[in-house]
N, C-alpha and C positions, 0 to 999 in steps of 0.2 A: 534628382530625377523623380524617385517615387513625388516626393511632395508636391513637386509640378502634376503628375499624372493624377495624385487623387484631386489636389484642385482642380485641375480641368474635369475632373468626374463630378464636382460639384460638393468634396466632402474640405471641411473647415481644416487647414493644416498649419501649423507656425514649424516652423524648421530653423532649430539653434543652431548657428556656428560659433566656434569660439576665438575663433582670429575677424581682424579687423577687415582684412580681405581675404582672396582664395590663393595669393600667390605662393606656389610649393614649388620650385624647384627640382630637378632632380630627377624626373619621373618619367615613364618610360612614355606615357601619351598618346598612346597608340586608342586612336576609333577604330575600330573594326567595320566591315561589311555589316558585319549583324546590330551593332548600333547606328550603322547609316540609316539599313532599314526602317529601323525605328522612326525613327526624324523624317524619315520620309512618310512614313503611315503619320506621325503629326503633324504633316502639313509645314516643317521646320527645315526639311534637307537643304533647298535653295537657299534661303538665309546664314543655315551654318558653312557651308560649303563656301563663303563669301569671307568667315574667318580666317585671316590667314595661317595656312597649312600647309605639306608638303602631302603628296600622293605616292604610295609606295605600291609597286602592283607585281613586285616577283621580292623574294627575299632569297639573297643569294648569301654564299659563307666562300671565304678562302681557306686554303688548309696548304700551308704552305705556300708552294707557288703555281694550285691546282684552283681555277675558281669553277664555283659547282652552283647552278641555280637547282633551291629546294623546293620554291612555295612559289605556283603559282596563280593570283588570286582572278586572270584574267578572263573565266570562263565561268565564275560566279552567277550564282541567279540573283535578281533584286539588280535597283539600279545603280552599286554603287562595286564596281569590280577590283578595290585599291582597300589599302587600309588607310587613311589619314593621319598624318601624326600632327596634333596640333596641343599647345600647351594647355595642362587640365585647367589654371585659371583662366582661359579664354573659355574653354566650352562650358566651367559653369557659371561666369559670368553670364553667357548665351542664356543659360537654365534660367539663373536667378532674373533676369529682364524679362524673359516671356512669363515666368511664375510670376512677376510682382502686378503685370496685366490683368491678374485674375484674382476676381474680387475676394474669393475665400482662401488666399496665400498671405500667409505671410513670413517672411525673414528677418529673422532677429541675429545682427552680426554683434559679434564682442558680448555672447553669450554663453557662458560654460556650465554645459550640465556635468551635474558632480556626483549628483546620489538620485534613487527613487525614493517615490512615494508609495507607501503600502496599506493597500486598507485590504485587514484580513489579510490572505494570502496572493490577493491581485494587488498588480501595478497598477495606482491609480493615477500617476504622474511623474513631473521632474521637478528638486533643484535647481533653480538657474543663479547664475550670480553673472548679474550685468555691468555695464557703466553708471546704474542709479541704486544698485544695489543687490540683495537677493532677494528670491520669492520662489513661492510654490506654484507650478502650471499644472493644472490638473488636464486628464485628457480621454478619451474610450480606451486610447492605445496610445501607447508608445512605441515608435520603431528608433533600434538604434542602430545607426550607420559610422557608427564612432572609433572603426577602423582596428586594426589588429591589435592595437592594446587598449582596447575598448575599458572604460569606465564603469560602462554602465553592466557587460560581461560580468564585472569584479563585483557589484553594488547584488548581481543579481546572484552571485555565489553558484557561476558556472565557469567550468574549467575545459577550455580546448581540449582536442587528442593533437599531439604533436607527431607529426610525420616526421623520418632523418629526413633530414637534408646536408649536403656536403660544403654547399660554397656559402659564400659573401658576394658583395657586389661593392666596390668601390664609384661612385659618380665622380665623371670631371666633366669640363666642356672646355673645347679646342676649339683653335678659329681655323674659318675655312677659307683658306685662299682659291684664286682663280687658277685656271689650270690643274688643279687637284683631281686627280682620277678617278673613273666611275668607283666609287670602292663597295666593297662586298658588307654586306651591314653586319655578320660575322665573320671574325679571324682567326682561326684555330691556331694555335702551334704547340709546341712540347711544353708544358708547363705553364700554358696560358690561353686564356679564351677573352676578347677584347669585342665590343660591341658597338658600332660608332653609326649614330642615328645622326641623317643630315638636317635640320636643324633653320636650314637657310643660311646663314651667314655663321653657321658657329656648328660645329659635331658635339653631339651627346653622346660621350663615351662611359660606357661600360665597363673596368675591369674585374673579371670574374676572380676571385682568390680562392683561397678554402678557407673553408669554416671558421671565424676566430683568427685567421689570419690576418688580421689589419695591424695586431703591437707588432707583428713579427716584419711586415712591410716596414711600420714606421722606424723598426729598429735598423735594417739593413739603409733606410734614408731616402730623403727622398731621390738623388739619383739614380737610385736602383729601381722605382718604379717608373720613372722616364725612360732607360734602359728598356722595361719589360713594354711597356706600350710602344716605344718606337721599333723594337723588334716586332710586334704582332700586326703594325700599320705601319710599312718603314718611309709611306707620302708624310706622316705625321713627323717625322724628324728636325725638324728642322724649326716648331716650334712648340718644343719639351719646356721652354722656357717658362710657357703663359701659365705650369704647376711649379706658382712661385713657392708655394708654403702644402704643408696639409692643409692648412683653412681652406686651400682651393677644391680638397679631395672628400668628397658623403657616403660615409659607409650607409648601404643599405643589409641589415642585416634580415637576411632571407630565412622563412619562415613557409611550413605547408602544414596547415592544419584545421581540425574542423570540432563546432561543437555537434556532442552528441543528440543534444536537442536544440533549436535554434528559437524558444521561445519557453513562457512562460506566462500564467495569465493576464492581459493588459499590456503583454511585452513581447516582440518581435524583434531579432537580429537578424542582419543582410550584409552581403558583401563579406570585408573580410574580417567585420567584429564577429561574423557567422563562421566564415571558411578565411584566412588567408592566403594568398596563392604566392609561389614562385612567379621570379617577374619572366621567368623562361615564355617563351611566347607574347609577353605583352597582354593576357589574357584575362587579367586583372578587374578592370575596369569594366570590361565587358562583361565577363558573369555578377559584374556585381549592380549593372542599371537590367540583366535579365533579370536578378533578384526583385528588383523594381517592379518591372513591368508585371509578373507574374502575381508581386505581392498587389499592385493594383487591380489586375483583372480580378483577382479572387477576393478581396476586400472592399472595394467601391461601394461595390453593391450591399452589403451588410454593412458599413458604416455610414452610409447615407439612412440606411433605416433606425440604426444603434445597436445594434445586434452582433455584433463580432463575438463569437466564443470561442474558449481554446483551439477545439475544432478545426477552426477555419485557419488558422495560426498553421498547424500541425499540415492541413493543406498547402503552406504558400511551401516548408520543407517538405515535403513528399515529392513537390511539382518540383523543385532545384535541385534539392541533395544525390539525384542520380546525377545531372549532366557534372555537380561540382565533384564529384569519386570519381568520374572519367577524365576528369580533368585532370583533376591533381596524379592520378594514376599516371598521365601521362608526363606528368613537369617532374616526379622524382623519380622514372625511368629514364627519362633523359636526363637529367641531375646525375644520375648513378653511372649511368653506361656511355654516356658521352662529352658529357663537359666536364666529369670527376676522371675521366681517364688522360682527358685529355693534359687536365690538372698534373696528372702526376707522370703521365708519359716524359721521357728523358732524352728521346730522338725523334728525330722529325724521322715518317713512315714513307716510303717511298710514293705515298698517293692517300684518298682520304681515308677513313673508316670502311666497312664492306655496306653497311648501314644509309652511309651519305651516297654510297657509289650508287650502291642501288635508288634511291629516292632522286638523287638527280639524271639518273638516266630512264628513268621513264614520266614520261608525258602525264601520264594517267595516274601514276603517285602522288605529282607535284599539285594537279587538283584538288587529289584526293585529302593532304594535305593543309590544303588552301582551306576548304572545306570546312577542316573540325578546327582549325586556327581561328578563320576569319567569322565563321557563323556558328559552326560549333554542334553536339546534340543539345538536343530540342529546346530549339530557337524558339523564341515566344514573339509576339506579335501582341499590340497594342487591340483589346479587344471594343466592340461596339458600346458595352458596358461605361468606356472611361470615354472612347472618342463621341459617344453621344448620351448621356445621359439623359435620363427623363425624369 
């Protein structure tokens, strides 16, 4: 996304991947309102919206055999009042087609950056080792978007703050038969929390465990986690079958943490080689293309002239690092006080939390909600600076 945004501003970008395509599996997928927005201020919404997707516009949870709608995103401002769940190598395939339209993009697949370059105490490039070989890219800046076990983090001899965090996430994916009921996209029960995204012809399930718990599942078997999924979705029973092996089951193992500085001379971190998030909210992806767009509107303009200094770096964290403490503030309060209780609770409650009762009996909550889920504090917006350059 950034690379696309400063091309379109007019500034020279190659963007390494190091797989041959973008297919990841596994991932929660969620577009947000607030990245619809986006795509709509570039001129892109109609087109992406034509990817096939599913449109989610209340996120409800069961708890028991109570269902409760929390999150309503139907009152949204901007034009897009749903979140979209569509697979992440569909949308940046999207990215990478409209970025390769533009004369000063370029992408370089089956390229792994390994190390920097230092001249003095600035980064003055990358390592690549491709299909023809290795070599050195020199460059004004380097941004690394190299994800939460970032390389380039490690190359640059900074160290995350690590937040507790209590669970894991197990991925599986289940098929969806006809007739299968509206289901709550969370399952609460005693000693488990189950996540089932529809998918279109197949559910992307969720199981929530604790921390470090995946030998202890493997060890009880795999009929023991068929057991715990078809108790939390008991429509799903009936094909436990399709987790033939573990190779069917992806630990994702959850992670909240941030660096204390997200840059260094000639070098910028975003996303979650900056902060990683809990996948709680789906929330992911989306602060990490605001990281984007923020780092474009504040940068365009200085590296169209050549002029980028620490400064401006220290600007794109000043502009992010509040909404991402609000964020994450909220993924390991919920982490602690509602999916960790739920973990270890031993009896189904006669009804939900006081928490959920409250948030799904008022109208105004469930906005209210919608709100910092779907758009978030301080939404950024694509400025005139990228969308018209001069």
């Amino acid at each position: 996304m950034l690379g696309y945004l400063l091309a379109r501003a007019g500034v020279r970008v190659t963007v390494f991947e190091k797989h041959a395509d973008f297919f990841r599996d596994f991932r929660g997928d969620t577009v947000h309102p607030s990245t619809l927005t986006l795509m709509h201020e570039l001129g892109l919404l109609g087109e992406l919206l034509n990817v096939p997707h599913t449109e989610v516009r209340e996120l409800s949870a069961r708890f028991g055999r109570v269902d409760l709608t929390l999150v309503d995103f139907t009152h949204l401002p901007g034009p897009c009042k749903f979140v979209a769940f569509m697979p992440q190598w569909d949308f940046l395939n999207f990215l990478a087609g409209h970025g390769r339209r533009l004369p000063t993009f370029h992408l370089e697949m089956e390229a792994l950056v390994d190390d920097l370059i230092y001249e003095g105490d600035r980064v003055a490039g990358v390592h690549v080792v491709t299909k023809t070989g290795a070599h050195d890219v020199r460059a004004a800046l380097v941004i690394a978007a190299d994800g939460r076990d970032s390389t380039l983090r490690r190359r640059a001899h900074l160290q995350p703050r690590e937040q507790g965090v209590p669970i894991d996430v197990l991925w599986m994916r289940l098929s969806k038969h006809a007739g299968d009921p509206g289901q709550a996209f969370g399952n609460v029960a005693p000693g488990g929390v189950l996540v089932t995204i529809d998918r279109g012809d197949y559910y992307q399930c969720a199981f929530v465990i604790q921390k470090g718990g995946f030998e202890r599942v493997k060890m009880l078997g795999l009929d023991y986690l068929r057991r715990q999924v078809a108790a939390l979705a008991p429509f799903l029973s009936d094909r436990m079958s399709e987790i033939a092996s573990f190779d069917d089951v992806k630990l994702l193992t959850v992670r909240v943490n941030r660096l204390p500085v997200w840059y260094r001379r000639g070098l910028l971190f975003i996303g979650d080689a900056a902060h990683a998030m809990s996948p709680i909210a789906g929330v992911g992806i989306n602060l990490a293309i605001q990281d984007a767009v923020a780092a474009a509107n504040i940068l365009a303009p200085k590296l169209r002239r050549g002029t980028v200094v620490v400064e401006d770096l220290a600007a794109v964290q000043k502009r992010r690092e509040f909404p991402t403490k609000i964020i994450q503030g909220f993924q390991v309060l919920a982490q602690n006080i509602g999916v960790n209780r739920a973990l270890n609770a031993t009896e189904q409650a006669n009804r939900p939390p006081l928490f959920f009762r409250i948030l799904g009996g008022s109208a105004l909550l469930r906005r209210l909600a919608a709100y910092f889920i779907g758009i978030g504090p301080r939404a950024e917006h694509v400025s005139p600076a990228v969308l018209n350059p001069r």
